[in-house]
TIVO-2410 file (N, C-alpha, C; in nm, 3 decimals):
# residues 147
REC num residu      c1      c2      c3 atome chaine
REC   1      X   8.225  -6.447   8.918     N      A
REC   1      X   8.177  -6.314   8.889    CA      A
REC   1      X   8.279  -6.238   8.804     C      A
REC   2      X   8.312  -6.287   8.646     N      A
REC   2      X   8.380  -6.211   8.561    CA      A
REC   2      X   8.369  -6.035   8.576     C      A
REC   3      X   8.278  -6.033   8.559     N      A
REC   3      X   8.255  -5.848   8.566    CA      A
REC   3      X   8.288  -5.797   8.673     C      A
REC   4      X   8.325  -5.822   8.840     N      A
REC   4      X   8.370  -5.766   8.939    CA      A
REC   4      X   8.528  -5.743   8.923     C      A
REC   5      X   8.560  -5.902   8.901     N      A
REC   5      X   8.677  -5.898   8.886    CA      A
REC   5      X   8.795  -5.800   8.745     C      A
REC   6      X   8.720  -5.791   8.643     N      A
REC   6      X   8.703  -5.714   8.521    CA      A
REC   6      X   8.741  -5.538   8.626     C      A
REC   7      X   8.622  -5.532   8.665     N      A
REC   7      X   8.641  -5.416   8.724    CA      A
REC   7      X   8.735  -5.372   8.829     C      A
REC   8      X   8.801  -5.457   8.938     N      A
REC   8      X   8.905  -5.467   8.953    CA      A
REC   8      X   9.018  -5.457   8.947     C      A
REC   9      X   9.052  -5.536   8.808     N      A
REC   9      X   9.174  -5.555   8.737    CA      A
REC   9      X   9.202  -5.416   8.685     C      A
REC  10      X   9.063  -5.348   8.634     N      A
REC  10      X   9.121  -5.184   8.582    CA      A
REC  10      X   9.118  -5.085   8.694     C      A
REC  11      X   9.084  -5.082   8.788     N      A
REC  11      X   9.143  -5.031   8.931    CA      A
REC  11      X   9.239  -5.029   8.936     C      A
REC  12      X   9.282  -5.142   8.958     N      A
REC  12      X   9.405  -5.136   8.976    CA      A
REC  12      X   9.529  -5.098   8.854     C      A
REC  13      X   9.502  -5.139   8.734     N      A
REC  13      X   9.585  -5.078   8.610    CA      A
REC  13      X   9.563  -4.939   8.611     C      A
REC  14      X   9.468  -4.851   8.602     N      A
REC  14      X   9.390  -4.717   8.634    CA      A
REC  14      X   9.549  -4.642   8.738     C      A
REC  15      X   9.554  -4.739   8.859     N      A
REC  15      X   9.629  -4.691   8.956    CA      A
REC  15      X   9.777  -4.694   8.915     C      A
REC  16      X   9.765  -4.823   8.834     N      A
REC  16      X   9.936  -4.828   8.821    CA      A
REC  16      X   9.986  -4.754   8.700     C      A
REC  17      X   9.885  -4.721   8.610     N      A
REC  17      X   9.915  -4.579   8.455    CA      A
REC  17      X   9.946  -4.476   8.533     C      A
REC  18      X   9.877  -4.466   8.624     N      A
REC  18      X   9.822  -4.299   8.643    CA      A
REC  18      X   9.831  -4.281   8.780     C      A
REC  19      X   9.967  -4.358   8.845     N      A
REC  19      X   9.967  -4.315   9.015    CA      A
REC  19      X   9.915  -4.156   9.054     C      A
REC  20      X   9.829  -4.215   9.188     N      A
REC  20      X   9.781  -4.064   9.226    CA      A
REC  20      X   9.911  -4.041   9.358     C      A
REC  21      X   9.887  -3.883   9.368     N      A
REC  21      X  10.019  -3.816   9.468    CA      A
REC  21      X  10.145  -3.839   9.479     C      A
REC  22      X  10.200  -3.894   9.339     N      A
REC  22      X  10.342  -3.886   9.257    CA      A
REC  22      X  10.437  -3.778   9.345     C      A
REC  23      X  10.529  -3.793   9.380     N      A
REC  23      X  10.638  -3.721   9.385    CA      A
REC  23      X  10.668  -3.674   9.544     C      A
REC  24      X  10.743  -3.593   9.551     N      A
REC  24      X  10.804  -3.580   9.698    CA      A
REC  24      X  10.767  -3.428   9.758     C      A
REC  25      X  10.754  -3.402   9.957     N      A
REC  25      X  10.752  -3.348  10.023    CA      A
REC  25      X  10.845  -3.280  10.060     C      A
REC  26      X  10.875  -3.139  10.017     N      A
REC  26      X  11.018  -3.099  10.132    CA      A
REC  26      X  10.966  -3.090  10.259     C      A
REC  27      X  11.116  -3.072  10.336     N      A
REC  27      X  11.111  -3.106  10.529    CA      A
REC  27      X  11.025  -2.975  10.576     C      A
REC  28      X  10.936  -2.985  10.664     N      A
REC  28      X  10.908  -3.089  10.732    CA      A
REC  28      X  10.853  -3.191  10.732     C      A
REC  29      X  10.871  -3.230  10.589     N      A
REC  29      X  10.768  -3.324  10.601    CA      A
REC  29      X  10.841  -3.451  10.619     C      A
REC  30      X  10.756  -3.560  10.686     N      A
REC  30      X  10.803  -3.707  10.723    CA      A
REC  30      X  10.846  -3.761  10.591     C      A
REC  31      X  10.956  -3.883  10.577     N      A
REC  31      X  10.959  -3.966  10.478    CA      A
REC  31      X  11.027  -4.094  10.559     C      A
REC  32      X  10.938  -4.156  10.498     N      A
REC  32      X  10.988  -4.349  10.534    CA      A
REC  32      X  10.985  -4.373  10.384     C      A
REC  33      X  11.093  -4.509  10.406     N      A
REC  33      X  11.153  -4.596  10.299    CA      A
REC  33      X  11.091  -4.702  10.310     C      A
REC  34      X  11.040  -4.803  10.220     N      A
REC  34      X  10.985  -4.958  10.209    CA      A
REC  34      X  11.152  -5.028  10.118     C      A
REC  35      X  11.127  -5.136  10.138     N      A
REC  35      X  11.127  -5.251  10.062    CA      A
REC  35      X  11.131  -5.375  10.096     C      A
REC  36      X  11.096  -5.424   9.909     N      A
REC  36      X  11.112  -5.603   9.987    CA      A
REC  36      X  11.184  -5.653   9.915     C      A
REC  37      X  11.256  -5.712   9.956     N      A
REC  37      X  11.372  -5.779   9.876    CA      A
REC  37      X  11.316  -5.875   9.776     C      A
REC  38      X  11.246  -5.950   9.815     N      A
REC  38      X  11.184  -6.088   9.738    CA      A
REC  38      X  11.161  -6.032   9.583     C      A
REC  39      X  11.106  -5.915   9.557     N      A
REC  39      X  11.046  -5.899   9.453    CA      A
REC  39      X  11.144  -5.746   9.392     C      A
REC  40      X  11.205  -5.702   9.488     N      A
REC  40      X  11.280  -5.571   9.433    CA      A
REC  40      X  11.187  -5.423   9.483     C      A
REC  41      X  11.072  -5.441   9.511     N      A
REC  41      X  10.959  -5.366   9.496    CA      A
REC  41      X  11.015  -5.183   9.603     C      A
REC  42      X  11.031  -5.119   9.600     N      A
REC  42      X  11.062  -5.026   9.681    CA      A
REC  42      X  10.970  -4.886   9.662     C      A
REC  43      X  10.970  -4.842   9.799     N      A
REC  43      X  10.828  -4.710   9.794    CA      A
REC  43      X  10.911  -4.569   9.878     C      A
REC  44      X  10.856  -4.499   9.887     N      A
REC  44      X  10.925  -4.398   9.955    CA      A
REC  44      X  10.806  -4.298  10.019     C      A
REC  45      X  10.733  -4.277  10.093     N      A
REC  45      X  10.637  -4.215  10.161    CA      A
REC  45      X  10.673  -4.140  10.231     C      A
REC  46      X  10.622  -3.969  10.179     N      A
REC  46      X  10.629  -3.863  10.245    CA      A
REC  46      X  10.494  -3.813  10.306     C      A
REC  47      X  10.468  -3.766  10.461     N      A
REC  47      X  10.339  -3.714  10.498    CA      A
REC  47      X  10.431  -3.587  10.553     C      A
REC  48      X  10.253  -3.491  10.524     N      A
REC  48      X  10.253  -3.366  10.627    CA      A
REC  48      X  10.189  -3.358  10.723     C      A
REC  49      X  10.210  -3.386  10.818     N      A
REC  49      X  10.121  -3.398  10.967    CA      A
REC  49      X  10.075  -3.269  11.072     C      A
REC  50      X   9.985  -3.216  11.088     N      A
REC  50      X   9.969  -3.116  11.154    CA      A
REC  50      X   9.826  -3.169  11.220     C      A
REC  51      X   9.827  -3.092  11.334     N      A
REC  51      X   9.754  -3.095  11.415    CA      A
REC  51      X   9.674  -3.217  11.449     C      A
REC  52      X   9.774  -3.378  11.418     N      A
REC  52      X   9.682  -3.499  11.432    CA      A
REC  52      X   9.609  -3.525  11.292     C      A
REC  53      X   9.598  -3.462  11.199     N      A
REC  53      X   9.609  -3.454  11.048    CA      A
REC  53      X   9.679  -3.488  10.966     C      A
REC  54      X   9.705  -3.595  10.874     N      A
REC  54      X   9.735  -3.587  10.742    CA      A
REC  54      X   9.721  -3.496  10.659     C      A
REC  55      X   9.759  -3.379  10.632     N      A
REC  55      X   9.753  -3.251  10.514    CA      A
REC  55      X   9.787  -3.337  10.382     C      A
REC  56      X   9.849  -3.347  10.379     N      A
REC  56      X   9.968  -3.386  10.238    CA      A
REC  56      X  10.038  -3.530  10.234     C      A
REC  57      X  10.014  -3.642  10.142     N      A
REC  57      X  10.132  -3.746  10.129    CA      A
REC  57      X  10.139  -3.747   9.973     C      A
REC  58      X  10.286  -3.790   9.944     N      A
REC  58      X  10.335  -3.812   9.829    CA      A
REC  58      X  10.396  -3.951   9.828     C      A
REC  59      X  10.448  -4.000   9.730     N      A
REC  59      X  10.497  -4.123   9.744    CA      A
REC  59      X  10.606  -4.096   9.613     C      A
REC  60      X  10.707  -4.204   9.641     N      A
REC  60      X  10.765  -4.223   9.486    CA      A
REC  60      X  10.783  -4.372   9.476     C      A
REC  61      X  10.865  -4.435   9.435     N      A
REC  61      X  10.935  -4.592   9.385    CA      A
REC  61      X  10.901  -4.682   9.315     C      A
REC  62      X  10.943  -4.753   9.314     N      A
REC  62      X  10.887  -4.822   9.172    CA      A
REC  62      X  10.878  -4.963   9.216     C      A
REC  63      X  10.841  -5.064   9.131     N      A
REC  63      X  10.796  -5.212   9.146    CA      A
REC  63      X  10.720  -5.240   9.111     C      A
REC  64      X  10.637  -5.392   9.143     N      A
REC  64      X  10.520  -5.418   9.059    CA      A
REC  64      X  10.426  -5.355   9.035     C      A
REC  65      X  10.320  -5.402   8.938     N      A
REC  65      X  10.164  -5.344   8.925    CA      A
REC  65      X  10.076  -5.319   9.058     C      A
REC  66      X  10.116  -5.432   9.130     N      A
REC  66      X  10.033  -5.460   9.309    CA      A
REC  66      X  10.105  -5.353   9.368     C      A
REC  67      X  10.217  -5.351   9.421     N      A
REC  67      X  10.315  -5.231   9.506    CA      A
REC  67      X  10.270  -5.116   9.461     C      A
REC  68      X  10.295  -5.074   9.348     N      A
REC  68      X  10.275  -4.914   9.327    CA      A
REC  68      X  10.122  -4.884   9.298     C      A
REC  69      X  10.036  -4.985   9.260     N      A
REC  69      X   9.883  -4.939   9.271    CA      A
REC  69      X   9.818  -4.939   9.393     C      A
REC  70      X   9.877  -5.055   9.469     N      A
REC  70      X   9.864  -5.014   9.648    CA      A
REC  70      X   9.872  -4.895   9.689     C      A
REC  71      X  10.005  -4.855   9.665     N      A
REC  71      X  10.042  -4.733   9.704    CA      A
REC  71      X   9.996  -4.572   9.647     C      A
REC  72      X   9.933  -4.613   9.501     N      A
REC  72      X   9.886  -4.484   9.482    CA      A
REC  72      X   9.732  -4.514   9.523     C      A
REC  73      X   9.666  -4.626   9.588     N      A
REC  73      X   9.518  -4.570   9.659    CA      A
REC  73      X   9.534  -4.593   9.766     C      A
REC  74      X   9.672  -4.615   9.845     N      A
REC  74      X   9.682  -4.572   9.970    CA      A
REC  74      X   9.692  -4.431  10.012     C      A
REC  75      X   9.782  -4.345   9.951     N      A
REC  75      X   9.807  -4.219   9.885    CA      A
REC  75      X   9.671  -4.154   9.898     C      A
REC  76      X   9.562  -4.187   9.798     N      A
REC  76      X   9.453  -4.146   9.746    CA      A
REC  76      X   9.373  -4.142   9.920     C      A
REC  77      X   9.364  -4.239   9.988     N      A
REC  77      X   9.279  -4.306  10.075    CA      A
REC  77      X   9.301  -4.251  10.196     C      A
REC  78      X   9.421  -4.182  10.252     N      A
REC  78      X   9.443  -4.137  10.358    CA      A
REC  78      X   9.495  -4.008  10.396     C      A
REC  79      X   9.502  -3.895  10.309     N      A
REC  79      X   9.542  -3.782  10.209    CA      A
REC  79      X   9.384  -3.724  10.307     C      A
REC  80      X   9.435  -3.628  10.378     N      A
REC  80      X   9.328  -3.575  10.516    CA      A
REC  80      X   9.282  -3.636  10.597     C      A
REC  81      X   9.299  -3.681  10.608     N      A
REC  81      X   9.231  -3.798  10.729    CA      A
REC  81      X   9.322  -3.775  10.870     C      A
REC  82      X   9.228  -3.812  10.968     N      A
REC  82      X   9.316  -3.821  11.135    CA      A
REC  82      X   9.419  -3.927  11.118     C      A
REC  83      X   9.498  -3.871  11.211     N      A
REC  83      X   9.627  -4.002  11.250    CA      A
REC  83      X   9.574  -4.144  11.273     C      A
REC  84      X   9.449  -4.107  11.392     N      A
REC  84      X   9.395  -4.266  11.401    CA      A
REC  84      X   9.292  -4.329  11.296     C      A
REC  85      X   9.216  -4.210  11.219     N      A
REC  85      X   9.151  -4.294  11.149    CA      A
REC  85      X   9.220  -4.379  11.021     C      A
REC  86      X   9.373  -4.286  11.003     N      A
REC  86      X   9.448  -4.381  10.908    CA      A
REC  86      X   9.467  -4.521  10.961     C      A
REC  87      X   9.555  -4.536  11.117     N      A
REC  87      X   9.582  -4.651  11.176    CA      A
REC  87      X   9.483  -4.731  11.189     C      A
REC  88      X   9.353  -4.697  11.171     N      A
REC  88      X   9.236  -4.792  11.153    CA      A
REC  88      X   9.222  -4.852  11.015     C      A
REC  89      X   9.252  -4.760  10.954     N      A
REC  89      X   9.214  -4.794  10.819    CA      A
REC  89      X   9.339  -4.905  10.775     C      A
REC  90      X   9.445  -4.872  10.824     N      A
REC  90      X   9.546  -4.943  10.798    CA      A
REC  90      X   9.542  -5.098  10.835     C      A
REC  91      X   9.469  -5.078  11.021     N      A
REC  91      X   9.422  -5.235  11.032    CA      A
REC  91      X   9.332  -5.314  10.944     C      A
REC  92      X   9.226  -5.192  10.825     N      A
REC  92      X   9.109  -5.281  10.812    CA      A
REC  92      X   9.179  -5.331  10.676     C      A
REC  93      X   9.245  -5.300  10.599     N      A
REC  93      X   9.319  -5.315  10.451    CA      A
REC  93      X   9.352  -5.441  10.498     C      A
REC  94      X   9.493  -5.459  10.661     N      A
REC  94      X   9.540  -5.523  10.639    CA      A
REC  94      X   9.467  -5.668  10.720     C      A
REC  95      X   9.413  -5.629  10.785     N      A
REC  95      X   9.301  -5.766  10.762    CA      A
REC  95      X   9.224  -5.826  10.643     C      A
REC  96      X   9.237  -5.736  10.553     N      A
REC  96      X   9.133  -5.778  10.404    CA      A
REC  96      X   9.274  -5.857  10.395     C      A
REC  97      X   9.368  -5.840  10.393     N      A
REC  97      X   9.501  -5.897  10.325    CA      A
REC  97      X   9.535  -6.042  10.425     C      A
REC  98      X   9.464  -6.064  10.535     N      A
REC  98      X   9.478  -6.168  10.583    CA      A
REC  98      X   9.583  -6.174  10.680     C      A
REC  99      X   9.615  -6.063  10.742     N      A
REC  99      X   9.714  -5.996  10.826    CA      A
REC  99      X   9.712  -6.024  10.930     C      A
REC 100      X   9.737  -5.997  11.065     N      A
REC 100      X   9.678  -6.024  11.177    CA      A
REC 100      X   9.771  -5.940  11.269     C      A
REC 101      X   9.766  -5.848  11.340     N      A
REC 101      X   9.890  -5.812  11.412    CA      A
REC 101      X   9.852  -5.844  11.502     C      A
REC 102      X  10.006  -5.884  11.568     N      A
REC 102      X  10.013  -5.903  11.719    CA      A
REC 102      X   9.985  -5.831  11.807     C      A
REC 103      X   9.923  -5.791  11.924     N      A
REC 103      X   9.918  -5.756  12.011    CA      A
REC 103      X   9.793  -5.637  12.000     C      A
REC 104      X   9.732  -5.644  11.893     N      A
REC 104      X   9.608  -5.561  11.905    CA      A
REC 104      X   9.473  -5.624  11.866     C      A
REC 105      X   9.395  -5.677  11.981     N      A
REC 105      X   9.291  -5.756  12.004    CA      A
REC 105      X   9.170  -5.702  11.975     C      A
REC 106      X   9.166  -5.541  11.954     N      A
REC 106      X   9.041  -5.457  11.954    CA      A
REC 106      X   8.967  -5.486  11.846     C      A
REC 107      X   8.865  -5.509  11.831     N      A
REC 107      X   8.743  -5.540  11.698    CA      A
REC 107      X   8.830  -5.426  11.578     C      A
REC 108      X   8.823  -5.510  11.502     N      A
REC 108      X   8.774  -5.446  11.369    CA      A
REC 108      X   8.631  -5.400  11.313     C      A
REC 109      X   8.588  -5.281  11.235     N      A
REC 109      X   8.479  -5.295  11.194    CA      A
REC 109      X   8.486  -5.284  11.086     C      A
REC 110      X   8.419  -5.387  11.052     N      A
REC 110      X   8.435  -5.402  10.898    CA      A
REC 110      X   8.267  -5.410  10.868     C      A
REC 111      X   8.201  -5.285  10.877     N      A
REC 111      X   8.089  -5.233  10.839    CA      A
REC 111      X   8.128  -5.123  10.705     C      A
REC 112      X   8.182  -5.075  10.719     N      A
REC 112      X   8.202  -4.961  10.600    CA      A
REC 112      X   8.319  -5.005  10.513     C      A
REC 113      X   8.278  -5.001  10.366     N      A
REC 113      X   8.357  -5.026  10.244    CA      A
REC 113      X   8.520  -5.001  10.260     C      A
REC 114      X   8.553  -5.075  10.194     N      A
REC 114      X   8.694  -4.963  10.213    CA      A
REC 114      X   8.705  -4.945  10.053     C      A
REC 115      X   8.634  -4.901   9.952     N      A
REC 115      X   8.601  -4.858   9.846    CA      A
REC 115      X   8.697  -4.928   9.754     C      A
REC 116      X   8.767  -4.827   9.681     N      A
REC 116      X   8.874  -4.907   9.557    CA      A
REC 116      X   8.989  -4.999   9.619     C      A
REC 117      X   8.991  -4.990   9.734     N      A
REC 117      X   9.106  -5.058   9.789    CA      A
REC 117      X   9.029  -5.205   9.790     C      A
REC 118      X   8.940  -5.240   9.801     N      A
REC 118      X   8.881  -5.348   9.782    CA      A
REC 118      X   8.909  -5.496   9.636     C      A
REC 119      X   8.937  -5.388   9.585     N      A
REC 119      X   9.026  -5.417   9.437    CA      A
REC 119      X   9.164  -5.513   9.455     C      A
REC 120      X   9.219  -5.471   9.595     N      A
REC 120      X   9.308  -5.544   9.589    CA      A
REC 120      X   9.310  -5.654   9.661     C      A
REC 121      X   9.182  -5.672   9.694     N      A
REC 121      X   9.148  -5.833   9.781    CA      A
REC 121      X   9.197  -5.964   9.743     C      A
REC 122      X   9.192  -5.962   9.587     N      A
REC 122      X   9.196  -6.040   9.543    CA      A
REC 122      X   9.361  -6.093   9.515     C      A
REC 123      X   9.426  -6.007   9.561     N      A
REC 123      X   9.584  -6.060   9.606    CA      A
REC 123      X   9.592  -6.187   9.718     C      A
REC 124      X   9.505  -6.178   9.768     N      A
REC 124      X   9.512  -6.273   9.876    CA      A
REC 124      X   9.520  -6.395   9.835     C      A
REC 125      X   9.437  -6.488   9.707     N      A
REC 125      X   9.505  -6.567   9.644    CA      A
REC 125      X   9.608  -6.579   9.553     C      A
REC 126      X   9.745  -6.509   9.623     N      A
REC 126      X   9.833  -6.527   9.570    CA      A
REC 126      X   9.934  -6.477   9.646     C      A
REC 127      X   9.925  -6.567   9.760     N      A
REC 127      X  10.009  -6.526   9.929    CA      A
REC 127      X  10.157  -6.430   9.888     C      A
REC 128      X  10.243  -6.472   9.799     N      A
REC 128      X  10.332  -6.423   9.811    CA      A
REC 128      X  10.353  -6.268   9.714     C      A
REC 129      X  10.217  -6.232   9.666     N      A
REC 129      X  10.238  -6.099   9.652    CA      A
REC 129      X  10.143  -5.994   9.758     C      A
REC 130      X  10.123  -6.043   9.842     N      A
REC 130      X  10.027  -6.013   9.944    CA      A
REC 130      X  10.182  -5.874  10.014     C      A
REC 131      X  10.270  -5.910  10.031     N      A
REC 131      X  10.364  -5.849  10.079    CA      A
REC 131      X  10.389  -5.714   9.995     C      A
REC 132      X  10.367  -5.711   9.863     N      A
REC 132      X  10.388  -5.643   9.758    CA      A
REC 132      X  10.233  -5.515   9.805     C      A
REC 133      X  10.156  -5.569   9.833     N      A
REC 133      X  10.041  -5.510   9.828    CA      A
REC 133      X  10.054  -5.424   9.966     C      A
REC 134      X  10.121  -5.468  10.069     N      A
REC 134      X  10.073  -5.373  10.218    CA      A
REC 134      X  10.219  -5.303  10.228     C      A
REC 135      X  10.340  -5.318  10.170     N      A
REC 135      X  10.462  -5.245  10.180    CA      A
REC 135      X  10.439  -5.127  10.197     C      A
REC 136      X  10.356  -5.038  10.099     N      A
REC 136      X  10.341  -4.913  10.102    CA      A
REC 136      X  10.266  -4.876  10.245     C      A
REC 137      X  10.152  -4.953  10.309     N      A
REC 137      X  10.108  -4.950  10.437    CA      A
REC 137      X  10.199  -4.945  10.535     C      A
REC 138      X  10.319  -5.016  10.541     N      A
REC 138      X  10.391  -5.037  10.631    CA      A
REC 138      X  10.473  -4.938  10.636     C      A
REC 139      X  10.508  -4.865  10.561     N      A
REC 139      X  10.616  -4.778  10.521    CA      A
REC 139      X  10.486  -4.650  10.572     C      A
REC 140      X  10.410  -4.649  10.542     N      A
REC 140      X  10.344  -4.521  10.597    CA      A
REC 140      X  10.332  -4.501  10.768     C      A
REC 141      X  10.299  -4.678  10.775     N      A
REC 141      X  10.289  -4.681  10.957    CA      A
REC 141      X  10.448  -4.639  11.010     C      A
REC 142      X  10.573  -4.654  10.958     N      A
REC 142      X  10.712  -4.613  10.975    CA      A
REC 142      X  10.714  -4.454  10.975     C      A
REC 143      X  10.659  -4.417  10.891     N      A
REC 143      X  10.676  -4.251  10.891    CA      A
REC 143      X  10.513  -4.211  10.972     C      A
REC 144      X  10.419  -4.247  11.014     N      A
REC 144      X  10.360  -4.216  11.096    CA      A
REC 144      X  10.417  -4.199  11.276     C      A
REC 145      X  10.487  -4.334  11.255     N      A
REC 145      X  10.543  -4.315  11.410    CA      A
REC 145      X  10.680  -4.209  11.392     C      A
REC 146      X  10.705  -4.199  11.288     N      A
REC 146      X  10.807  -4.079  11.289    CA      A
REC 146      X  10.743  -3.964  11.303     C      A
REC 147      X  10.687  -3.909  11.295     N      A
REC 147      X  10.581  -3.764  11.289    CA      A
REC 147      X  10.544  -3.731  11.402     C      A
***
């Protein structure tokens, strides 16, 4: 299916020209640090958390096309949303990514899209940038449990 993938590929370039929620939070707001060594790739995720709310995230860092387009429609994707419906959302990405965490057995539902993030499915054949792709996730779940 040339044309899905077509469409895809500029998703994700779209994301990596033109990161959405560029730049940084002053305190109070949360900030977690990513990186991965393997590839150099590093993120920096700031949220504003109120009342069990996401108000506000920013991001900065730099690295590949996958890392920082992750990160600006992670940015995009969880930018108001509840605390838990992020941590859901966070499980359902990272099951598209072939993830599996330990110790949480509860269904996934994977009835509803997870829209442009879908774009980055296609990392999955190519295991070792799969890491590149959920850093920014992980780094948000770090400054979530900080908040």
């Amino acid at each position: 299916m040339p044309g899905l993938e077509d469409l895809y590929r500029e998703i994700i370039l779209d994301h990596y020209r033109t990161p959405r929620n560029r730049g940084e939070l002053a305190p109070p707001a949360v900030k977690a640090e990513g990186h991965n060594p393997l590839c150099g790739d590093e993120i920096q995720v700031y949220i504003d958390v109120a009342d069990g709310m996401v108000r506000d995230v920013k991001i900065t860092g730099q690295g590949c096309s996958i890392s920082q387009s992750s990160a600006s429609m992670m940015s995009a994707a969880v930018k108001g949303k509840s605390i838990d419906d992020i941590r859901n959302l966070v499980r359902r990405f990272k099951h598209m990514m072939s993830i599996e965490e330990e110790g949480n057995d509860s269904p996934i539902d994977e009835s509803q899209s997870l829209g442009d993030l879908e774009a980055l499915q296609g990392v999955v054949k190519f295991p070792v940038r799969i890491k590149c792709a959920v850093l920014s996730w992980n780094t948000l779940l770090d400054a979530l449990n900080n908040a």
